[in-house]
MMTF fields as JSON, N, C-alpha, C and O atoms, coordinates in Angstrom:
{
  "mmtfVersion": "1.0.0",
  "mmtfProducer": "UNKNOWN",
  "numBonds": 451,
  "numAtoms": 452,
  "numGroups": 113,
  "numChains": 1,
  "numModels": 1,
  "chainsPerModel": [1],
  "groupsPerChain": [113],
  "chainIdList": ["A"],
  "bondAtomList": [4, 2, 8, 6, 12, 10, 16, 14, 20, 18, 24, 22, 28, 26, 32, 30, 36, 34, 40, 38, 44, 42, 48, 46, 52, 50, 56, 54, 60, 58, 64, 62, 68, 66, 72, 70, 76, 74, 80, 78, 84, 82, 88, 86, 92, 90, 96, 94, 100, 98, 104, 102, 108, 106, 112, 110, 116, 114, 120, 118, 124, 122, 128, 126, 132, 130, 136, 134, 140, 138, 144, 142, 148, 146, 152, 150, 156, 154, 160, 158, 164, 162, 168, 166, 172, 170, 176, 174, 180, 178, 184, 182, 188, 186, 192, 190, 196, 194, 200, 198, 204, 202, 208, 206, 212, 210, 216, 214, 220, 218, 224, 222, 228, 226, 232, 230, 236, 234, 240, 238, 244, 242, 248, 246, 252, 250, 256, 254, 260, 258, 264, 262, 268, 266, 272, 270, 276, 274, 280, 278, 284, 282, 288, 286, 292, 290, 296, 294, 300, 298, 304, 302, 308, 306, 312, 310, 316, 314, 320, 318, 324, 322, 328, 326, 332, 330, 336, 334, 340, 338, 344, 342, 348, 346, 352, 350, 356, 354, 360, 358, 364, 362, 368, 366, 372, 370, 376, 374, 380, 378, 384, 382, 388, 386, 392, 390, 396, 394, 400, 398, 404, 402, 408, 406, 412, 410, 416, 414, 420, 418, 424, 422, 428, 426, 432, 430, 436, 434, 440, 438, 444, 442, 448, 446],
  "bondOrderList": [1, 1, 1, 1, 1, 1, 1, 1, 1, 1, 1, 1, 1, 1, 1, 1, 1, 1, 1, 1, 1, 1, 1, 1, 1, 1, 1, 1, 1, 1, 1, 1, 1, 1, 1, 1, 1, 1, 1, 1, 1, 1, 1, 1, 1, 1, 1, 1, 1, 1, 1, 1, 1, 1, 1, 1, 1, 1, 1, 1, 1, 1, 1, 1, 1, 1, 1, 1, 1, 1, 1, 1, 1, 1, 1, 1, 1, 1, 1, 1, 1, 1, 1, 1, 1, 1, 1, 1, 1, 1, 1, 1, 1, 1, 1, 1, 1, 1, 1, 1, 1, 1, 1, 1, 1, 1, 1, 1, 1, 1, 1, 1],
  "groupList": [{"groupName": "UNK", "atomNameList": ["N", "CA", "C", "O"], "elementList": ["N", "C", "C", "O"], "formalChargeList": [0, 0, 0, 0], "bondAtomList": [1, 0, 2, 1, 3, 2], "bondOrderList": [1, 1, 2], "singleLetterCode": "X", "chemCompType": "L-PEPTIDE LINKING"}],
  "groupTypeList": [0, 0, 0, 0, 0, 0, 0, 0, 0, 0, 0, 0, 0, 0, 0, 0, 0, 0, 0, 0, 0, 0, 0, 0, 0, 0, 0, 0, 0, 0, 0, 0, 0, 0, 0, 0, 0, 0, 0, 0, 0, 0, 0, 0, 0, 0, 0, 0, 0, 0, 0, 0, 0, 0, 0, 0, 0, 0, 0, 0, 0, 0, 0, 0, 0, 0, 0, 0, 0, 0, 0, 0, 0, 0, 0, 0, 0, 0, 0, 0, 0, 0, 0, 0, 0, 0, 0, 0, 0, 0, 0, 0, 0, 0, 0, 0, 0, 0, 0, 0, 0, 0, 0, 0, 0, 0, 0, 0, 0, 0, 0, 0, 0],
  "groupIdList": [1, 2, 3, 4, 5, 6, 7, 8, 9, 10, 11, 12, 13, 14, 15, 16, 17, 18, 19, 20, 21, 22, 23, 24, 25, 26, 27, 28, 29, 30, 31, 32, 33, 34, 35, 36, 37, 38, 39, 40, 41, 42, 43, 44, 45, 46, 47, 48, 49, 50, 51, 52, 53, 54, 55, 56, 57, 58, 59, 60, 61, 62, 63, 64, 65, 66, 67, 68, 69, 70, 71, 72, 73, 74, 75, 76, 77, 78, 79, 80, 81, 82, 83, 84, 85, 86, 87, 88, 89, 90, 91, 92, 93, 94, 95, 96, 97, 98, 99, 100, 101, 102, 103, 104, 105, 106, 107, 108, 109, 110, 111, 112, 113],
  "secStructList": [7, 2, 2, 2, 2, 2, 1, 1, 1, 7, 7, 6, 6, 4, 4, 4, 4, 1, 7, 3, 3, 3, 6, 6, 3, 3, 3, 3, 6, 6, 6, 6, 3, 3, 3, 3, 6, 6, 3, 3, 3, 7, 7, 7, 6, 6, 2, 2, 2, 2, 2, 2, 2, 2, 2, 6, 6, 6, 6, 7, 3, 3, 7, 2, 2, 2, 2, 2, 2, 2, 2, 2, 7, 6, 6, 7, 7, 7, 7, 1, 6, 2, 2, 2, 2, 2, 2, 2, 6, 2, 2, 2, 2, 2, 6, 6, 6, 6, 6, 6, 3, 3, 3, 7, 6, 6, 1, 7, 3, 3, 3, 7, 7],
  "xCoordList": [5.895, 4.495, 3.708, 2.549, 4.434, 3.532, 3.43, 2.355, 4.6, 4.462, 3.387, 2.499, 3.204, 2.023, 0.694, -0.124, 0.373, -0.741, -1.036, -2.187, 0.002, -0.674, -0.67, -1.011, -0.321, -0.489, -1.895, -2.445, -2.205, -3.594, -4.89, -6.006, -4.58, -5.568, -6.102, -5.352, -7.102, -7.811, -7.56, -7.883, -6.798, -6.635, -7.842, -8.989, -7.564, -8.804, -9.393, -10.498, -8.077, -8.979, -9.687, -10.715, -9.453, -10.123, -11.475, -12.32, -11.751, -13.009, -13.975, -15.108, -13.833, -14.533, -15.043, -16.045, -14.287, -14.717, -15.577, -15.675, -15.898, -16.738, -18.12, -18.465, -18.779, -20.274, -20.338, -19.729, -20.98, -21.232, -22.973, -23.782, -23.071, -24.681, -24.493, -23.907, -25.411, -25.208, -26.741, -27.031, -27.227, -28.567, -29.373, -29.75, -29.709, -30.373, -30.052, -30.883, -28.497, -27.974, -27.273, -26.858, -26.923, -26.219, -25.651, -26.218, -24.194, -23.211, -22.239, -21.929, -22.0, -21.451, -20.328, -20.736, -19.166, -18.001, -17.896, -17.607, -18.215, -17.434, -18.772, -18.299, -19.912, -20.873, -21.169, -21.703, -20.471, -20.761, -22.081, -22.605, -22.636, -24.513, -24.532, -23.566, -25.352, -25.944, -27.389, -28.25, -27.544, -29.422, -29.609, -28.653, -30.659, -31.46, -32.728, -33.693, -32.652, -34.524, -34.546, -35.023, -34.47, -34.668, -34.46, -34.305, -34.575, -34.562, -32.843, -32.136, -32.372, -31.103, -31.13, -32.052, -29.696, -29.196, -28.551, -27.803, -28.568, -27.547, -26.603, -26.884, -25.543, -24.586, -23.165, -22.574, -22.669, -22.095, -20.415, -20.498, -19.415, -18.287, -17.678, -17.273, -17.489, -16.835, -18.008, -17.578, -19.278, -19.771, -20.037, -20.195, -20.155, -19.776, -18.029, -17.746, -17.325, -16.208, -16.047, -15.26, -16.633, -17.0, -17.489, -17.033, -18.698, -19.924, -19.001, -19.051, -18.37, -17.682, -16.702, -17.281, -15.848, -14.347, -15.125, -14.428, -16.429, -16.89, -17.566, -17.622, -18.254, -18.943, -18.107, -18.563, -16.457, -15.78, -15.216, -14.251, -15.338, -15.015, -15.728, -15.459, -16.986, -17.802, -17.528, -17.081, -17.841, -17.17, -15.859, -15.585, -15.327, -14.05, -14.261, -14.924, -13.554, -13.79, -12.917, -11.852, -12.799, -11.922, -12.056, -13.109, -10.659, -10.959, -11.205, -11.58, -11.165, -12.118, -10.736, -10.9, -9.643, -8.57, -7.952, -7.35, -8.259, -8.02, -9.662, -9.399, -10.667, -11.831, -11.418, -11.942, -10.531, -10.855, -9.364, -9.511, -8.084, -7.263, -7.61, -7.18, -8.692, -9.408, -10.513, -10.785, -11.267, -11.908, -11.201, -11.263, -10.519, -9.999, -8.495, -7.959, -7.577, -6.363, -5.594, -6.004, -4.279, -3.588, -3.014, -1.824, -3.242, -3.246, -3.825, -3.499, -5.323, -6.579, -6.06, -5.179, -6.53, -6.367, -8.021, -8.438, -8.491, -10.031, -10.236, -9.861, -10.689, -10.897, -11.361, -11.783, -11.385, -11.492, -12.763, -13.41, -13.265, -15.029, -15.276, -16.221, -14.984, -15.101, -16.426, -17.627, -15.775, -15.942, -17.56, -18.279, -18.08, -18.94, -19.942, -21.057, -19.695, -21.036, -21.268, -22.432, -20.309, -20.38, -21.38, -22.065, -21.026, -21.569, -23.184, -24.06, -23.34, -24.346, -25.528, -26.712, -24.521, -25.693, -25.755, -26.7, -24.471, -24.878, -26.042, -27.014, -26.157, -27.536, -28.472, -29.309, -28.388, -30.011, -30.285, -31.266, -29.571, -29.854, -30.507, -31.235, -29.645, -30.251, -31.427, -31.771, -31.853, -32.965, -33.636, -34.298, -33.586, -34.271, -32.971, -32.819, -31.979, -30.645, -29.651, -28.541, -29.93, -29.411, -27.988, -26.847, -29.189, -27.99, -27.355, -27.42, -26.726, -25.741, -24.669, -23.573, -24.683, -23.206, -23.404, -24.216, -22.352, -22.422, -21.312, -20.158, -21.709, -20.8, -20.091, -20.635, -18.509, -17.575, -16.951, -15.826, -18.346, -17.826, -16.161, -15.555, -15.543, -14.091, -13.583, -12.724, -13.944, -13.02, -12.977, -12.077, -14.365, -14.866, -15.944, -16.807, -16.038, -17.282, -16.706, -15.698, -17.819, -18.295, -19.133, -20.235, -19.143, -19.932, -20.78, -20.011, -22.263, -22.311, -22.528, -23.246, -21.558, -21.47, -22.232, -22.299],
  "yCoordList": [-29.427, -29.272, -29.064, -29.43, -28.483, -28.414, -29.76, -30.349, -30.286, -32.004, -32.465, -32.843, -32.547, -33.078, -32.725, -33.604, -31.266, -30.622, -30.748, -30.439, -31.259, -31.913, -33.315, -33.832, -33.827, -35.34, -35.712, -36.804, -34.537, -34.676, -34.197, -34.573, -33.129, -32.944, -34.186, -35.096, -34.154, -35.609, -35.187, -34.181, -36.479, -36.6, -36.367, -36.527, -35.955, -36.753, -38.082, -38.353, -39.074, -40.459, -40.573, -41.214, -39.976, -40.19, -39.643, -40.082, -38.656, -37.739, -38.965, -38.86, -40.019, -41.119, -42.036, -42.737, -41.98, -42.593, -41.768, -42.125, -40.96, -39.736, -40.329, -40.349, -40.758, -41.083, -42.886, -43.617, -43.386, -44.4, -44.561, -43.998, -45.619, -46.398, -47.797, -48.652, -47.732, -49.447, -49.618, -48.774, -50.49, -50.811, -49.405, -49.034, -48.552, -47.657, -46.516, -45.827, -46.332, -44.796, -44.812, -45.903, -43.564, -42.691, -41.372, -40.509, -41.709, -40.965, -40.221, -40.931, -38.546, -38.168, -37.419, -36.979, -37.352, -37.511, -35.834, -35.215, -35.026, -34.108, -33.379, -32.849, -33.093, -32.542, -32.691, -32.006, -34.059, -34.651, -34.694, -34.064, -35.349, -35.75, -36.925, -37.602, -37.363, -39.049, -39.114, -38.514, -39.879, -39.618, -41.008, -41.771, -41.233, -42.634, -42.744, -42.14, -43.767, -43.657, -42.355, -41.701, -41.637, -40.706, -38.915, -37.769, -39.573, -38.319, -37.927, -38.82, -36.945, -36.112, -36.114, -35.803, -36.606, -36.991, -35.804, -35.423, -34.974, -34.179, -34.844, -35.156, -34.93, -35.605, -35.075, -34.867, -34.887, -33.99, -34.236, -35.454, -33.975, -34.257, -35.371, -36.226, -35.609, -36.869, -38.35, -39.413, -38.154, -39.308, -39.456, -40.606, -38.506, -39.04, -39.384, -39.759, -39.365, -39.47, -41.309, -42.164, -41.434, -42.657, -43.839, -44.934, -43.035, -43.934, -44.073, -45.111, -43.077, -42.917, -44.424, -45.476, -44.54, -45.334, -46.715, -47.707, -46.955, -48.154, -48.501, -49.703, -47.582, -47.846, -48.416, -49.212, -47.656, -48.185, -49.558, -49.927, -49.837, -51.366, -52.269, -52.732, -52.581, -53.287, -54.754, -55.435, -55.171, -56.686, -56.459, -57.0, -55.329, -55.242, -54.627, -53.61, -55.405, -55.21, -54.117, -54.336, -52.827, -51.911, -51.697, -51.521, -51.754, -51.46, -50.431, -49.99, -49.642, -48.96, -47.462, -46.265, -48.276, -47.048, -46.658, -45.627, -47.634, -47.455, -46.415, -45.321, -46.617, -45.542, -44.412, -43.407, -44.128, -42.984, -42.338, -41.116, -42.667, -42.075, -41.658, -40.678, -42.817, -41.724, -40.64, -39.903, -40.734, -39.844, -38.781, -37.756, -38.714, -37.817, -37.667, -36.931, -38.18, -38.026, -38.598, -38.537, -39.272, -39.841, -38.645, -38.889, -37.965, -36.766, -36.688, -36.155, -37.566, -36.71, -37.191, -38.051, -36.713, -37.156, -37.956, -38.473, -37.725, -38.757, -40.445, -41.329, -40.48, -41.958, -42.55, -41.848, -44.129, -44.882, -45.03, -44.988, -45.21, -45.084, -44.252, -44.635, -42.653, -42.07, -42.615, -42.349, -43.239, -44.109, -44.101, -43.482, -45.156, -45.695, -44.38, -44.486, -43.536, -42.519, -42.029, -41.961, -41.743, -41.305, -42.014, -41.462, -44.057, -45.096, -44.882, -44.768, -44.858, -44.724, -43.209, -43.079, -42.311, -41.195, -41.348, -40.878, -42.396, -42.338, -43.351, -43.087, -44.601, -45.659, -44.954, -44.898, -44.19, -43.158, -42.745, -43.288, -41.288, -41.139, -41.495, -40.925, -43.153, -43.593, -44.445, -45.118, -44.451, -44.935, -46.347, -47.033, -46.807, -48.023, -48.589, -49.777, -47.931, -48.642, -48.608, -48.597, -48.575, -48.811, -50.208, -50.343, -51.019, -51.961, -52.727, -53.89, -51.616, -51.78, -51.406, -51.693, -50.698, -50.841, -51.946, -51.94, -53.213, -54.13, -54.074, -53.706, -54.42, -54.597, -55.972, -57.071, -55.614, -56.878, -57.085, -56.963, -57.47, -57.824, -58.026, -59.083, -56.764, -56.911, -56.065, -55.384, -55.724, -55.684, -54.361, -53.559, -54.151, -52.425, -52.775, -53.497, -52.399, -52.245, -52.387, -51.897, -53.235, -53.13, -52.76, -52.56, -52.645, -52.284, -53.393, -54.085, -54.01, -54.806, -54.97, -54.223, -56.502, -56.379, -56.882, -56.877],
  "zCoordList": [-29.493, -29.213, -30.507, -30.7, -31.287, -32.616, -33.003, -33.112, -33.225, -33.991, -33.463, -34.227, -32.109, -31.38, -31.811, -32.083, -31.907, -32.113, -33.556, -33.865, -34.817, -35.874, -36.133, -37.197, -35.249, -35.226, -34.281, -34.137, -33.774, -33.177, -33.806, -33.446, -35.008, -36.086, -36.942, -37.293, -37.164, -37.955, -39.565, -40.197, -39.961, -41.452, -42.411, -41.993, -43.813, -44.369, -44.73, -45.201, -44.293, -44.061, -43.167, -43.384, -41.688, -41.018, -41.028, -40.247, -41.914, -41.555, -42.13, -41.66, -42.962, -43.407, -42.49, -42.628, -41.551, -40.385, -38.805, -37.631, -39.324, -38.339, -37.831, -36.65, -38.79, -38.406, -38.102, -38.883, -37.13, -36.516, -36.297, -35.559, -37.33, -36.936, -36.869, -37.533, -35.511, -35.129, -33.859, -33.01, -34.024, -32.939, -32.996, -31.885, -34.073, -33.523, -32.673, -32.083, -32.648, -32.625, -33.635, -34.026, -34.378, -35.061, -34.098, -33.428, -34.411, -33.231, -35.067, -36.024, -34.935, -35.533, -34.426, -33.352, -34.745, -34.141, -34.165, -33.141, -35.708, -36.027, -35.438, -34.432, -35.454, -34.688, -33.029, -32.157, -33.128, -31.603, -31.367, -30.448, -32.079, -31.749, -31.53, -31.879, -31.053, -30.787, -31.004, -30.361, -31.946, -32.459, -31.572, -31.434, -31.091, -30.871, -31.169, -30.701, -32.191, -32.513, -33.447, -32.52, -34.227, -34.387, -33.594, -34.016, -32.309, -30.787, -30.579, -30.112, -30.838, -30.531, -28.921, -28.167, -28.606, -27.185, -26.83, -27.731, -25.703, -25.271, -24.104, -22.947, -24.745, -23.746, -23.153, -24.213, -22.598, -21.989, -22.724, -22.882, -23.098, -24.003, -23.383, -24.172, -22.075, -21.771, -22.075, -22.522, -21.779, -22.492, -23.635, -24.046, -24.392, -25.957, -26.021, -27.159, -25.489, -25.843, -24.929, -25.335, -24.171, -23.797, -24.809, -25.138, -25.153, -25.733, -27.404, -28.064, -27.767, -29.32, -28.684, -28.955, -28.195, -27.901, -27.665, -27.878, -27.269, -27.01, -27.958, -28.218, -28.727, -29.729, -31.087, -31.908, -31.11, -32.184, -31.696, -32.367, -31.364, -30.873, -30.173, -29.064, -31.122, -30.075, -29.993, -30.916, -28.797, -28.509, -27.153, -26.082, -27.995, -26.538, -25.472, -25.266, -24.647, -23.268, -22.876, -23.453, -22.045, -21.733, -20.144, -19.531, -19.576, -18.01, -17.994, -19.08, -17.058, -15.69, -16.382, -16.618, -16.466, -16.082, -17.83, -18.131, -18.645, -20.059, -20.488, -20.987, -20.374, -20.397, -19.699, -20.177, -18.558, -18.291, -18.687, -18.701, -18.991, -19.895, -21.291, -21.899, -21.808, -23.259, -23.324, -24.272, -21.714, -21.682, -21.142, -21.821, -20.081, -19.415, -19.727, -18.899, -20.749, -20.543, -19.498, -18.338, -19.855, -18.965, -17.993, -17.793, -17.608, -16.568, -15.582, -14.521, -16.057, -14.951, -13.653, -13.632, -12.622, -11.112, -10.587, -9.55, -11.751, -10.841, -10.751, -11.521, -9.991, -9.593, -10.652, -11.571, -10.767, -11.578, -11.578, -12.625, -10.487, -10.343, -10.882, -11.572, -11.237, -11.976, -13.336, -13.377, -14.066, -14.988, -14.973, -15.757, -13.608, -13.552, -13.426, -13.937, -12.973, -12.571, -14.251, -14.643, -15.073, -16.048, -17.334, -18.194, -16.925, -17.659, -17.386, -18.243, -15.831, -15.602, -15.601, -15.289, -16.095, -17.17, -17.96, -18.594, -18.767, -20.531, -20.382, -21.09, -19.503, -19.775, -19.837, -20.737, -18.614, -18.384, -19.219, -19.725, -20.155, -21.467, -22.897, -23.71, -22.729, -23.624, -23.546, -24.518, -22.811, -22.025, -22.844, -22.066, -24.057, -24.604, -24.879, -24.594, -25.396, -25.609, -24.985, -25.517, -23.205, -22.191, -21.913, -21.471, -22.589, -22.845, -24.054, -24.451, -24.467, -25.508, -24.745, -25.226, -23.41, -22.574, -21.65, -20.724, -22.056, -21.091, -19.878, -20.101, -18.743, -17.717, -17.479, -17.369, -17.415, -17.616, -15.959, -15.473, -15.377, -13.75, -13.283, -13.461, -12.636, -12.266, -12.941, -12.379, -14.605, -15.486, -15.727, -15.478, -16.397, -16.958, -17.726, -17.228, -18.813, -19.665, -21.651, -22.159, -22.331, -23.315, -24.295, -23.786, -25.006, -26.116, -26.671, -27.338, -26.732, -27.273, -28.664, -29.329, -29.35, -30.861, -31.34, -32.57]
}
């Protein structure tokens, strides 16, 4: 369990990779903020942990059940729909950059690149 618990601490390469700007948000990983426009987002830890995993890969498509093992851990017991109620507070939120989460009919959801 320890091996685990430092293989789950972030390197210092990784801390280089913490902050994300793209379309007009700035998402910092190690604060957990999401600016849009200038305006600070309060978002609840599973949708930044959403909006972070889609945002580092924009273009890819992720199902329904791969989003909610990175949000929730391959443990959780919640539904896959899950997902969607969650997608659909982060749009609300971001309210002008709503759609930068695209929907992949069948599949799950993207990030657009």
């Amino acid at each position: 369990m320890r091996a685990k618990a430092l293989l789950r601490r972030p390197s210092a390469t990784e801390s280089s990779h913490d902050t994300l700007s793209m379309h007009g948000l700035t998402m910092d990983r190690t604060r957990r903020a999401v600016r849009s426009d200038d305006v600070e987002l309060v978002l609840t830890p599973t949708e930044f942990r959403l909006l972070w995993t889609l945002a580092r890969n924009p273009g890819r498509t992720f199902s329904r059940l791969e989003l909610m093992d990175l949000s929730h851990g391959k443990d959780a017991n919640a539904l896959d729909r899950t997902v969607d109620v969650h997608i659909r507070a982060l749009r609300k939120k971001l309210h002008d950059n709503a759609d930068l989460i695209e929907t992949v009919r069948g599949i799950g959801y993207r990030f657009r690149a």
